[in-house]
C-alpha positions, 0 to 999 in steps of 0.5 A: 454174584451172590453164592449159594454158600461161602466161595473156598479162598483160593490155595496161595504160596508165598513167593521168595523174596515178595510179599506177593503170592503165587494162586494155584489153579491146578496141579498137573503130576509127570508120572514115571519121569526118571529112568532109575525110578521108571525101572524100579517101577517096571517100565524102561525107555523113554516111553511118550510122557503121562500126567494125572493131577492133584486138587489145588487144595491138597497143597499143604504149604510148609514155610521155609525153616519150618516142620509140616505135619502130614496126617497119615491119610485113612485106608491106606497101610502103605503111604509112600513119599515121592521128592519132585520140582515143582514148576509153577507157570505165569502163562500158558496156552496151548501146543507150546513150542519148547520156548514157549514152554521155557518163558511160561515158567514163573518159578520153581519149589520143592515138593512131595507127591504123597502116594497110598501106593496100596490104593493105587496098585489096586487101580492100577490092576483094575483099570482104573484112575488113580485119584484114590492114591494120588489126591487125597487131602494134604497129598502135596506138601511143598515149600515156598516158590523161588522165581525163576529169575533168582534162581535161575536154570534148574536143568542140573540140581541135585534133588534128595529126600531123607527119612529120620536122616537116613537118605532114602532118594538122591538125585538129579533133575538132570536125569528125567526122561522128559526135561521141564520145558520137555514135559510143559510143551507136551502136556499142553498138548492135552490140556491149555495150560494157565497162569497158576498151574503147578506140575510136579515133574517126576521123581528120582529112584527110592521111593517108600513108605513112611509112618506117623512119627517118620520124618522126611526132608526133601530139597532141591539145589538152589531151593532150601528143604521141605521139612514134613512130619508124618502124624498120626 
C-alpha cells in the first residue's frame, strides 16, 4: 500500500554471532525490580510488578567495542543512568505460564534505561504517566543481542554500571524482585507479548546523575560492556 510519506525503517540490532537482525517492536520497562534499588527509591517488599515503555525507536544501538555518544536530552538538569538486562522475545502470546515465559526468550543484551529523574518526579507528584522522563529520544542505549542458546541461563550474572571508572552500580540479576521469566509470565497478562518486544528488567541500587563529557560502562556477565558517552 502506497503511504502518504516515507514508512520509518524499523529499529534493528544485530545478533552476536549472525549476520541476522533481531527488529524491535516495542519496549516494555520492569520498574523498581531489585529490593536494594526499591528501597533507595522508598518502596520494600515485593510488591505486584509494574512496567511503563520506551519507543522502539529510543533504541540508540552501540556495537560492541565501541563508544556511543548520548546527547544529553533537553529541560532536564538531572539525567540519571539505570544498568539493566534486556530480554529480547521470539514469540509471545497472552497469560503465559512460567515456561512458557522461559521458551519466548530469544536472547539476551546490556542495556541502559535513561532517566530525566527531575521530569519524572514531578509526574510522579502529579499523577501523572512518566513518559516525559522515560522515552525521550536516545533514552535506551544497548548493546548487541546474544542468544540465548550461546549464553545460556542468566539467573546469576553479576550486573555493573561505572562512571569515568568509578563503580557507581554492582550487582546481580539474581537479586530481582520478580525473575525474568517471573516478570514475562505476568506482563503478558496485560498486554500480548510478541516476537520483537524488548523488556528491560530493573536495575540494581546506585542509580545517579551524568553530565555531558561523563562517560558510563555498563556490563552483564556473559554480555560484554556497553560503552556511552554523554554529550553535550
Amino acid at each position: 500500500m502506497k503511504t502518504v510519506f516515507p514508512a520509518q525503517a524499523p529499529t534493528l540490532i544485530p545478533v552476536v554471532g549472525s549476520d541476522a537482525a533481531f527488529p524491535v517492536r516495542r519496549i516494555y520497562c520492569v520498574g523498581r525490580n531489585y529490593v536494594e534499588h526499591a528501597k533507595e527509591m522508598g518502596f520494600t517488599g515485593r510488591e505486584d510488578p509494574f512496567f511503563f515503555c520506551k519507543p522502539a525507536d529510543a533504541v540508540l544501538y552501540v556495537p560492541e567495542g565501541q563508544t556511543g555518544e548520548l546527547p544529553y536530552p533537553p529541560l532536564t538538569s538531572d539525567l540519571h543512568y539505570e544498568i539493566e538486562l534486556v530480554v529480547a522475545l521470539s514469540s509471545g502470546g497472552r497469560d503465559l505460564t512460567l515456561e512458557q515465559a522461559a521458551a519466548a526468550i530469544y536472547g539476551y543484551a546490556v542495556g541502559l534505561d535513561m532517566t530525566r529523574r527531575d521530569l519524572q518526579g514531578v509526574a510522579k507528584k502529579q499523577g501523572r504517566p512518566w513518559e516525559i522522563g522515560k522515552a525521550f529520544d536516545f533514552g535506551a542505549p544497548m548493546g548487541p543481542i546474544y542468544p540465548a542458546q550461546t549464553v545460556g541461563s542468566m539467573d546469576q550474572a553479576a550486573i555493573t554500571l561505572s562512571v569515568n571508572g568509578e563503580t557507581r552500580q554492582s550487582g546481580n540479576v539474581d537479586q530481582m524482585i520478580w525473575k525474568v521469566a517471573e516478570a514475562i509470565s505476568y506482563l503478558s497478562g496485560l498486554f500480548e507479548l510478541k516476537a520483537g518486544d524488548l523488556i528491560f528488567t530493573g536495575t540494581p541500587e546506585g542509580v545517579g546523575a551524568v553530565v555531558p563529557g561523563d562517560l558510563m560502562v555498563g556490563a552483564v556477565q556473559g554480555l560484554g560492556e556497553l560503552k556511552v558517552k554523554v554529550i553535550a
